[in-house]
N, C-alpha and C positions, 0 to 999 in steps of 0.2 A: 494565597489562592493559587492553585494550580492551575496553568495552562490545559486548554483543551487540546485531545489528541489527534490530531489531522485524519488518519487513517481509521478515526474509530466511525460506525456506522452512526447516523441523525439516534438522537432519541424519537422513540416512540408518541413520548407527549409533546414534545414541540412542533410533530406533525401531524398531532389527533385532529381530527373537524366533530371536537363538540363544545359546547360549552355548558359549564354550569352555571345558572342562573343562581342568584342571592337574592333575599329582600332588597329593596329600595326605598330606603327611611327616608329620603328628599323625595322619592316619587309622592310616596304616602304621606309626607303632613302636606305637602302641595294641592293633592287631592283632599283632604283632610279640611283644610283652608276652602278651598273651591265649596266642599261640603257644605262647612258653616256658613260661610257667604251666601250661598244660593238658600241653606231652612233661613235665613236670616231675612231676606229679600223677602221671600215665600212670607215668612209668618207678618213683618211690618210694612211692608208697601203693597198687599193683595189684598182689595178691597171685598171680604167674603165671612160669611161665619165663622169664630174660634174654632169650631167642630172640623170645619173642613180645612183650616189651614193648618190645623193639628194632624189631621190625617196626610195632608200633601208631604209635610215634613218629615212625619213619621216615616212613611211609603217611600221618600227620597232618600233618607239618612239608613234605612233598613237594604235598598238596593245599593246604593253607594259603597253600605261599609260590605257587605259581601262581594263588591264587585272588586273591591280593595283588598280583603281579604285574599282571594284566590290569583288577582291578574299582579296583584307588587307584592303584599306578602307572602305571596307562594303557601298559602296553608289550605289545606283540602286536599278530598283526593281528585278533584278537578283541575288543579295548580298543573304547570308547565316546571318541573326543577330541571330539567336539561333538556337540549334542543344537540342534534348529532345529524350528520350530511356528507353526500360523498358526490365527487366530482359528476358523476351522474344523474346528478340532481334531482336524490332522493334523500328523504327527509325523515326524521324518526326522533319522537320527543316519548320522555319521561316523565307520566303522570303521578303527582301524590309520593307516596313514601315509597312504592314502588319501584327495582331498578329495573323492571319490565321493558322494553321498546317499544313502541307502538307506532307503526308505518303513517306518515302523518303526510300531506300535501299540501304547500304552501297555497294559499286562496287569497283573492282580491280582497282587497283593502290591508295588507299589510304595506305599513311607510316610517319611513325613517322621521324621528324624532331630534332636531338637533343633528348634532355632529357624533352623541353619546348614546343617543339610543334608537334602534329599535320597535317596533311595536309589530308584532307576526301575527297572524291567525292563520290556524292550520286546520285543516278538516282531515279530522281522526275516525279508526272506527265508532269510536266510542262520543261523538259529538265536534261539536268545534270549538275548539280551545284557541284561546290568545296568552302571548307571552308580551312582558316586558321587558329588553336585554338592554342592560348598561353597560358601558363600557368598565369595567373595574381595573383598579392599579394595577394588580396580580395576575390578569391576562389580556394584555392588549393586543398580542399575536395573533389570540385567537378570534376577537372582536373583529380585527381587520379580515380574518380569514371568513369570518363570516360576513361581513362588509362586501368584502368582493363576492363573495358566490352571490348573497342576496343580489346586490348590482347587475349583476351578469342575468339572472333567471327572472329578476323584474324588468328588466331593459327586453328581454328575449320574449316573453310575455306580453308585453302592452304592442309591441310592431313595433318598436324604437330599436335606431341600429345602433348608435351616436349620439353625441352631442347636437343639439340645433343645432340649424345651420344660419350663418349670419346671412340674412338681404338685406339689410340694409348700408349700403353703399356711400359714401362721400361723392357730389357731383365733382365730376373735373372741367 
């Protein structure tokens, strides 16, 4: 392996702010699981007609799997595959099969999931869209690099400057 050359200029991709988004096989049998558990609950502890707790389930497992569908496996052309941002904090994601941009602005209730992910909703021309981003092995650079901006424009957003502040004091 050869050393790196001091005087050679950064690459281009260790300094990009986008990231591409992958399915999420632990998002999705986690929600998967969540799924069957709840027609589960629904069909054997609701005291109601077959008819309707046929319907409750159907109606739940019909919005779940397309909600799965688009928000962890990224399939549609309502899917988020890449999410792109510049220190100016603006924001441009990639719908569908599309490499189109589309001027996107981060909206209330996006929050972080864990230490590893994630969860955005951005309001686009074209509707509001939410993203899943996990941290993956193969770019954790850019994870943090979006870590920090998210940090920075959600902290600047809600009135928070900081960290709380401690009152609470030991008497002496």
């Amino acid at each position: 392996m050869s050393h790196p050359i001091l005087a050679a200029r950064r690459s281009v991709v260790s300094s990009c702010n986008r990231i591409e988004l992958t399915p999420s096989l632990f998002a999705a049998s986690a929600w998967f699981a969540w799924l069957a558990l709840a027609c589960a609950v629904t069909w054997f502890a609701v005291a109601l007609p077959a008819y309707v707790r046929f319907t409750l389930c159907a109606a739940l497992a019909l919005a779940g799997a397309r909600t799965i569908s688009e928000f962890v496996l990224l399939k549609g052309p309502r899917a988020v595959r890449a999410i792109e941002w510049n220190e100016a904090g603006e924001w441009f994601v990639c719908l569908g099969a599309t490499p189109a941009r589309e001027p996107a602005t981060l909206s209330s209730g996006s929050f972080r999931l864990g230490l590893r992910h994630w969860v955005l909703r951005f309001a686009t021309p074209v509707g509001t869209r939410f993203a899943l981003v996990e941290e993956a092995a193969r770019t954790p650079s850019a994870f943090r690099r979006l870590s920090r901006s998210l940090n920075g424009q959600l902290r600047r957003g809600s009135g928070h400057s900081g960290p709380p502040a401690v009152t609470i004091r030991p008497k002496v």
